[in-house]
Structure formats: structure tokens, C-alpha cells
ZAVOSE-42411 format. One record per residue (C-alpha): residue in three letters; x, y, z. Coordinates in steps of 0.25 Angstrom, whole numbers, padded with zeros to 4 digits, always signed. Example, Ala and Ser with C-alpha at 12.3 -4.5 7.8 and 13.67 -1.06 7.14 Angstrom:
BEGIN
ALA+0049-0018+0031 SER+0055-0004+0029 
END
This chain:
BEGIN
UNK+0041+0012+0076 UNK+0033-0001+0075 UNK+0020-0001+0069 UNK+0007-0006+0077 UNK+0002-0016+0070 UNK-0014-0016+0071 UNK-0018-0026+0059 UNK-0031-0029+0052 UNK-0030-0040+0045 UNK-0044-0041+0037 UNK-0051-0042+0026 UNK-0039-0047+0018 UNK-0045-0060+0014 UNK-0056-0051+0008 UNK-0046-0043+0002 UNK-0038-0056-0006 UNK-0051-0061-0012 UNK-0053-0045-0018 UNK-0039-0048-0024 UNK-0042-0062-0029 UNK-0055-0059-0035 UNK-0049-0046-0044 UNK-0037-0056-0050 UNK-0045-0053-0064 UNK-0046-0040-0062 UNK-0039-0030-0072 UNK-0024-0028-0069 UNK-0021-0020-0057 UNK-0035-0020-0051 UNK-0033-0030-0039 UNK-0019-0035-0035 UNK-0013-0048-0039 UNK-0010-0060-0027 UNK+0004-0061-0022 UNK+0014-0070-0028 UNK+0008-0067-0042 UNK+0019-0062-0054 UNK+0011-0050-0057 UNK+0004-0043-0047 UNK-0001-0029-0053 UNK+0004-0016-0047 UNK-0007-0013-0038 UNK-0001-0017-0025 UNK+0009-0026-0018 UNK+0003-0040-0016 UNK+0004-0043-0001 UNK+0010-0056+0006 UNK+0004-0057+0018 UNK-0009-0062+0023 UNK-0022-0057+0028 UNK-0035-0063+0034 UNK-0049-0060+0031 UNK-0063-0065+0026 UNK-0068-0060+0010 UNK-0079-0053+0011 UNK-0092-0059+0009 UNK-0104-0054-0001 UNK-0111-0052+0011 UNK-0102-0046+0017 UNK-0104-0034+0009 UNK-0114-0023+0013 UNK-0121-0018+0000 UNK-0122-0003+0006 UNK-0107-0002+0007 UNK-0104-0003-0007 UNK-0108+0009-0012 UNK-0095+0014-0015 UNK-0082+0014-0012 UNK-0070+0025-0015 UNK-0055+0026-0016 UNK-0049+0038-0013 UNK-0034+0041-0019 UNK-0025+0054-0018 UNK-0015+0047-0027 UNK-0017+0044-0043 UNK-0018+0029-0047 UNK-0011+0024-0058 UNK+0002+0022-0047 UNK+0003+0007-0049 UNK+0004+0008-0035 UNK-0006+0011-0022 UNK-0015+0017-0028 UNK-0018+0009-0040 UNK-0018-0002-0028 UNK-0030+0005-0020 UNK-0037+0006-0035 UNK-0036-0007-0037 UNK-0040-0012-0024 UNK-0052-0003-0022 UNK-0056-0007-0036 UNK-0057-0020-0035 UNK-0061-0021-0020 UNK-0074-0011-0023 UNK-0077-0022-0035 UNK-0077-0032-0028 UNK-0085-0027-0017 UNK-0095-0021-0024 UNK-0095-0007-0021 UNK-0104+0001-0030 UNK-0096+0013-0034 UNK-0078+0014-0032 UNK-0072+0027-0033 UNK-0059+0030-0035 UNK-0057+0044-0033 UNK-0044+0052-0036 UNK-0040+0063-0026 UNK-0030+0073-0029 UNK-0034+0086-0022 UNK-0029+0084-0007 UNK-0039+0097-0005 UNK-0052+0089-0012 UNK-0050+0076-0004 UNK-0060+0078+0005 UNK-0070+0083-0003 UNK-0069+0072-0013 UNK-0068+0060-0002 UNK-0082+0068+0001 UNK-0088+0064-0013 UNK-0084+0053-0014 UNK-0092+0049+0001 UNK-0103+0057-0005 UNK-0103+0047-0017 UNK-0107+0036-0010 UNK-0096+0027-0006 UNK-0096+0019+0006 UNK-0080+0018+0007 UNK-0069+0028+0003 UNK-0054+0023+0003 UNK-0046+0035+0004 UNK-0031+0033+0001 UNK-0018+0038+0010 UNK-0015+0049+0018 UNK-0018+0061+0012 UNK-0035+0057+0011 UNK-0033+0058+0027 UNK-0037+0071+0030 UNK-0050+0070+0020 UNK-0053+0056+0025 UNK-0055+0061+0040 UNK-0063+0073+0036 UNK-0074+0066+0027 UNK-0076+0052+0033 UNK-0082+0055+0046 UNK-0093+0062+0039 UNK-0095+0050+0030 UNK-0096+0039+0042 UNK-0104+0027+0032 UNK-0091+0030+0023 UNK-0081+0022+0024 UNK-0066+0026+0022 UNK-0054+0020+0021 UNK-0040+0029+0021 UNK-0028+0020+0015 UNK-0013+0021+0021 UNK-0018+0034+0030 UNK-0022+0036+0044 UNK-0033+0046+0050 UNK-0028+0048+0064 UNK-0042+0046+0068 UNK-0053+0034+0066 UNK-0066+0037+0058 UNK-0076+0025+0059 UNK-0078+0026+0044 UNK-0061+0028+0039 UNK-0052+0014+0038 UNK-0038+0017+0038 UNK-0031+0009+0030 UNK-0015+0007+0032 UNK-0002-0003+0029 UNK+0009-0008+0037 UNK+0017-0003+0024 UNK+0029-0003+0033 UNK+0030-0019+0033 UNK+0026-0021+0017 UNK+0040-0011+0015 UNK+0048-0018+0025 UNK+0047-0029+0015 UNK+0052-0021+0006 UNK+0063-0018+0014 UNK+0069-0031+0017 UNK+0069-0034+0003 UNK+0076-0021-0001 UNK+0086-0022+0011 UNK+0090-0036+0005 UNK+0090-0033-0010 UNK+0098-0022-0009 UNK+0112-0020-0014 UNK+0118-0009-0008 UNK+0111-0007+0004 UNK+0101+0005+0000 UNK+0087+0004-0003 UNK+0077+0017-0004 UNK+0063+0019-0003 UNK+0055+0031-0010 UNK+0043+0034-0003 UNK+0031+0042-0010 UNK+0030+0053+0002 UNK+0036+0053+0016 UNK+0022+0049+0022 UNK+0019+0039+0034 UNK+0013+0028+0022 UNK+0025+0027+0015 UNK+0035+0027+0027 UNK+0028+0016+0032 UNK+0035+0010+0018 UNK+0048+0017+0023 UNK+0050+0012+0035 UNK+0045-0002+0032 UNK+0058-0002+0020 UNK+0068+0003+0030 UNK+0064-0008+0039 UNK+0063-0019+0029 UNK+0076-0014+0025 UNK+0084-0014+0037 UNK+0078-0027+0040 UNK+0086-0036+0028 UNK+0098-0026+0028 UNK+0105-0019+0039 UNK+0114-0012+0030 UNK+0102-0005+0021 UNK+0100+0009+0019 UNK+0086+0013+0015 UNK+0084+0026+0011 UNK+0070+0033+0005 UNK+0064+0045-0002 UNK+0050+0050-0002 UNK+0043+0055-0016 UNK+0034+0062-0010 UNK+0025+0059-0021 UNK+0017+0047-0023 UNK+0014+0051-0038 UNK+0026+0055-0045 UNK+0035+0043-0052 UNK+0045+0053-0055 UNK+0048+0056-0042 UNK+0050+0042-0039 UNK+0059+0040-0050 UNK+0067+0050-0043 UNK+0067+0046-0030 UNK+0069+0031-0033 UNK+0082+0036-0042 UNK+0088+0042-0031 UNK+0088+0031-0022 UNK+0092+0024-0032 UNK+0105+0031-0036 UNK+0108+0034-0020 UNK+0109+0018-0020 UNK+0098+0011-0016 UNK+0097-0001-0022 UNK+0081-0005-0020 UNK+0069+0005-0018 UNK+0055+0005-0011 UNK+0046+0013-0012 UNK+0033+0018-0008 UNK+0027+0029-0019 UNK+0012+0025-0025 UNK+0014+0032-0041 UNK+0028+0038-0038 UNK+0034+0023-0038 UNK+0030+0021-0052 UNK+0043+0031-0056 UNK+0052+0022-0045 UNK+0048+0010-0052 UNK+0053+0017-0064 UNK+0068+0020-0057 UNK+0068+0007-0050 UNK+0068-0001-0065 UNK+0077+0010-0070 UNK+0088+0006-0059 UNK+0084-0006-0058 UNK+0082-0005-0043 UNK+0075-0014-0034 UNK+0063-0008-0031 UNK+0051-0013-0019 UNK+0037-0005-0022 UNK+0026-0003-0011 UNK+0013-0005-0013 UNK+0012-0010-0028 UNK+0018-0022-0035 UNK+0032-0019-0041 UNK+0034-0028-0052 UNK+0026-0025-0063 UNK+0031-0010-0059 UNK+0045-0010-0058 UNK+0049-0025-0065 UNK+0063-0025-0063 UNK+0066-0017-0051 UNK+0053-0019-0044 UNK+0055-0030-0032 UNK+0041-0030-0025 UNK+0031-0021-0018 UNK+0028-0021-0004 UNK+0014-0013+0003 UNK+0001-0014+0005 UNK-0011-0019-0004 UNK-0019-0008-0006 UNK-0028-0014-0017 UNK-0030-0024-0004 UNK-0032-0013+0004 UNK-0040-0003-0001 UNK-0051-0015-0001 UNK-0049-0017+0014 UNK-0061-0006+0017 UNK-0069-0008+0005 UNK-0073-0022+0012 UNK-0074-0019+0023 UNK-0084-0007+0020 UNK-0092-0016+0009 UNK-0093-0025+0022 UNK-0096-0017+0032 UNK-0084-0019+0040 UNK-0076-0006+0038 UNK-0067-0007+0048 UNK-0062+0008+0051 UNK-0049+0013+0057 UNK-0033+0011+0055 UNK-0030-0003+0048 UNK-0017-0004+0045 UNK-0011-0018+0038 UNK+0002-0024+0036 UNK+0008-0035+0031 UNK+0000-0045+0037 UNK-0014-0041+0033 UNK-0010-0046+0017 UNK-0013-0031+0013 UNK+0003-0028+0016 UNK+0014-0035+0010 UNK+0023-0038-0004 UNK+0021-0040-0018 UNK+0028-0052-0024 UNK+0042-0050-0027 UNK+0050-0048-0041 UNK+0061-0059-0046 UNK+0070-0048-0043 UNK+0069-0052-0027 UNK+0078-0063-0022 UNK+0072-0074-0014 UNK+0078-0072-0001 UNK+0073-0056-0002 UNK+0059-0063-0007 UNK+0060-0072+0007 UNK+0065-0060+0016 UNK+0052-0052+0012 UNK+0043-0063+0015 UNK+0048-0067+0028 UNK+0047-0052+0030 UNK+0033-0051+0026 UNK+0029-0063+0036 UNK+0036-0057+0048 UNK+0029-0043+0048 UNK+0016-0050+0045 UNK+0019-0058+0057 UNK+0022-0048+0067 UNK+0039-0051+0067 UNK+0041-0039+0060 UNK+0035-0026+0064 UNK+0040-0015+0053 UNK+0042+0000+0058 UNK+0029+0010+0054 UNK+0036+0021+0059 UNK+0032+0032+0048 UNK+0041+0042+0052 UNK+0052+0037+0049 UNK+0060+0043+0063 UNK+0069+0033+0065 UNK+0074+0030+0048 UNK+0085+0037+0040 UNK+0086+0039+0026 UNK+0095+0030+0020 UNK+0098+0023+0033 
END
């Protein structure tokens, strides 16, 4: 039920001086350093650390930077994931220089393929397809593109390509974070987590919760739901109101654009509430505790760089806590010290190996509400 832990810590230092060199950009286009008071809601700033060497001018090839694209199945505007892939490849494609970026909006499961076609037609050197369901377009069109590069964000293939990166995240250890300090801050012994869909991605967050949970507070029942939308608020509200009323006391949850409707019910209720993947503050100001998850605005530049520098590394690359990329955002007056201290002791002992979180996806040996 342990995860194998392969990691591939690179190309963060290149990733830091992206961040550092967009602080005067427009709000929201690059992510503010941890430890800030006002981090925008594009992603969750990560604690840990990561090695690597910036880039260089001459590191980059000229040839490579015709253009880059970004695939999304999902619509931006969630405050959320993806607004933290826009802002990412954004600014990474400005700083590196590509010639033409392309965001291109997908919404026809049945036209995928034929537009991730056009858009390799267009001359782009990179396309950064996004989750699970661009799998099955991803496999049939990049081996006949093989001097395109793709990158496929929180999926797996099943098979290598020597042109496809697979980009994925221990999300597991960023949410037992978020357990321990949801099984130390509650007060009657019942936290709940709302899920967008009953998928591996965000069960990774599920099982990390239960964890987490368990881990502060033998006595803890952590129960869930599953939305099985990542675009409906209402249907967040909902859920999160349920929870709510059956007595769970703080809520996490892992739901892209449906959170935006929990952040509404968790002010309402004033309930203790820990986002994933997007800063919670300036979202749910009362209620909001902090965030836990991956950088995607971090991320998404990961294979940008390495494509403008000829190093495109393809294959599985999965990264966790210790790679910088994984982590917490920094927390609201709302936490006390000592759950601020437990959270960070935590953090250091997964990044060291002395905690090794479950990734077991399906969930066979957790009950609901146990």
C-alpha cells in the first residue's frame, strides 16, 4: 500500500528564478514566495526544498522556441488548478522566449484528437496536455509527431513514448499534511473530505487525509463524498453542507471550480476549511486554514525548459514533497502554533524518508466514516 518513491529532483532552481523574476507581473500571473501575507490564488506555495542550476541564455536552443501549447479539458477562471497551469505556462513560455503560446480550450471529448492534431500542425515544438481524460488522444497522436514534445500533467500512459513526459505528484503526502492538522483542530472527532470525482488523482488526496488524520487523532472519523464534477460550485455547496450538518467539524477537499461553492458554505458555517492546490485565504478569509498540493504554475514549466534546452527528459516523473514542487501554503491566524509546529515537523519527516504516506488509489482497505 506504500508508494515507490523514484524522484527527480531537477530543474527547481531554474523553476525559483522564473517565480522570482515574474514578482512584478500582473496579479495572479506567477505565484508569490512562501511566508508572504498575500500569496494570490494560483497555487499553494511549497515549503520544501529542491536542487537544480537556472538555465543559462546558452542554454537555450533557438529552433525549440517556436511554440509551445497548453492543452485544458476543464474552463479557467477556477481560482484553482487550472488558472495555476495558465499562470505557469504564461510566464514560463515569456521568460523563455517561445515565439507563439497557445492556450487552447478543449470541450468535445470526441474532437480531442483532431484538435491536439492542429495544434502539432501549427508549429509548436511542446504540447502540455492536462489529466486523465487527454490519455487516450495523447497516445494516438504523438508517435506520429516524434520532433514534438508532449507533456501529459497528473496521467499515466501505460506505455513510454520517447517524445511524451509524464508529469505526476506524491499528492498523497501534500494532503497528509492536511490531515494532521484536521485531526488536531477538530472538536468533535469528524472531519470530511469532498472530492471532485472518485478517480486515482484525487484519491491520492483521500488516502493521504485519512492518513494524516489518523496520525494526530486515534479517535477521528474521516468520512468523504465525491462531486463528481470538477465545475459545478453548487454541487459543492451541497456536499460540503451535508458533511457539515452530519457533524464534521473541518473539511478538505480536492474539486478545481466546484471548491469555489465549498468556500461559500464553509464561510456560511464558519467551518475550518483546508484547500488543495490553491491558496485559501484570500478565498475563504474566515474559514480558510491553508492549502496543501502541488505547484502546478511550477510545474507546468518543468518541460518547457527542458524542451527550450534540449533536455526533454521523457517518461514517468513523479514528485513529492521533497522536490519544492509539493508542499503547503502559509497558514491563517486561525491555526494554533502547536498545529503550525506539527505540520512542519510533518513536512520535514516525509521529505526525509521517515514517513512514507499510502498511495494506494483504491481505497480497499478504508471505510467511509471510519
Amino acid at each position: 500500500m506504500h508508494a515507490t518513491r523514484p524522484r527527480h529532483l531537477i530543474l527547481i532552481g531554474l523553476l525559483m528564478a522564473l517565480v522570482v523574476g515574474c514578482q512584478g507581473a500582473a496579479p495572479g500571473s506567477s505565484p508569490t514566495a512562501a511566508g508572504t501575507d498575500a500569496p494570490p490564488a494560483s497555487g499553494p506555495a511549497a515549503t520544501g526544498g529542491g536542487a537544480g542550476s537556472p538555465a543559462t541564455s546558452g542554454d537555450i536552443d533557438p529552433a525549440k522556441l517556436s511554440g509551445a501549447a497548453l492543452l485544458l479539458t476543464q474552463q479557467r477562471g477556477d481560482r484553482g488548478v487550472i488558472d495555476s497551469l495558465v499562470a505557469g505556462f504564461e510566464s514560463g513560455t515569456d521568460r523563455l522566449g517561445y515565439e507563439d503560446a497557445q492556450i487552447v480550450q478543449l470541450d468535445d471529448p470526441a474532437t480531442y484528437e483532431q484538435t491536439i492534431r492542429q495544434v502539432a500542425d501549427s508549429g509548436v515544438s511542446i504540447i502540455v496536455a492536462t489529466f486523465p481524460p487527454m490519455i487516450d488522444s495523447v497516445k494516438a497522436v504523438a508517435p506520429d509527431y516524434p520532433d514534438i514534445n508532449f507533456v501529459i500533467i497528473d496521467a499515466r500512459l501505460g506505455e513510454d513514448f520517447p517524445n511524451v513526459q509524464e508529469l505526476f505528484f506524491y499528492e498523497n503526502e501534500s494532503s497528509y499534511l492536511a490531515g494532521v492538522a484536521a485531526g488536531l483542530m477538530t472538536e468533535s472527532d469528524r472531519v470530511a473530505f469532498i472530492g471532485g470525482g472518485d478517480v486515482d488523482v484525487i484519491n491520492r488526496y483521500l488516502v493521504g487525509f485519512y492518513e494524516g488524520a489518523h496520525s494526530t487523532n486515534e479517535d477521528v472519523t474521516v468520512c468523504w463524498s465525491y462531486a463528481d464534477s470538477f465545475e459545478d460550485p453548487a454541487r459543492g455547496k451541497e456536499l460540503a453542507l451535508a458533511q457539515i450538518e452530519d457533524g464534521a467539524d473541518v473539511l478538505h477537499a480536492a474539486t478545481a471550480g466546484t471548491q469555489l461553492g465549498i468556500y461559500e458554505a464553509v464561510e456560511e458555517q464558519d467551518v475550518p476549511f483546508i484547500s488543495a492546490d490553491v491558496d485559501v485565504r484570500p478565498l475563504a478569509p474566515t474559514a480558510g486554514l491553508f492549502a496543501t498540493g502541488p505547484r502546478f504554475d511550477e510545474a507546468v514549466v518543468i518541460g518547457l525548459e527542458q524542451n527550450a534546452t534540449g533536455a526533454f527528459e521523457p517518461g514517468f516523473q513523479q514528485y513529492g514533497i521533497d522536490s519544492g514542487l509539493v508542499g503547503a501554503t502559509p497558514f491563517s491566524e486561525r491555526v494554533p502554533a502547536e498545529v503550525v509546529a506539527a505540520v512542519a515537523e510533518a513536512e520535514a519527516a516525509i521529505a526525509a524518508g521517515d514517513i512514507e504516506v499510502a498511495d494506494d488509489t483504491t481505497l480497499a482497505d478504508l471505510e467511509n466514516c471510519s
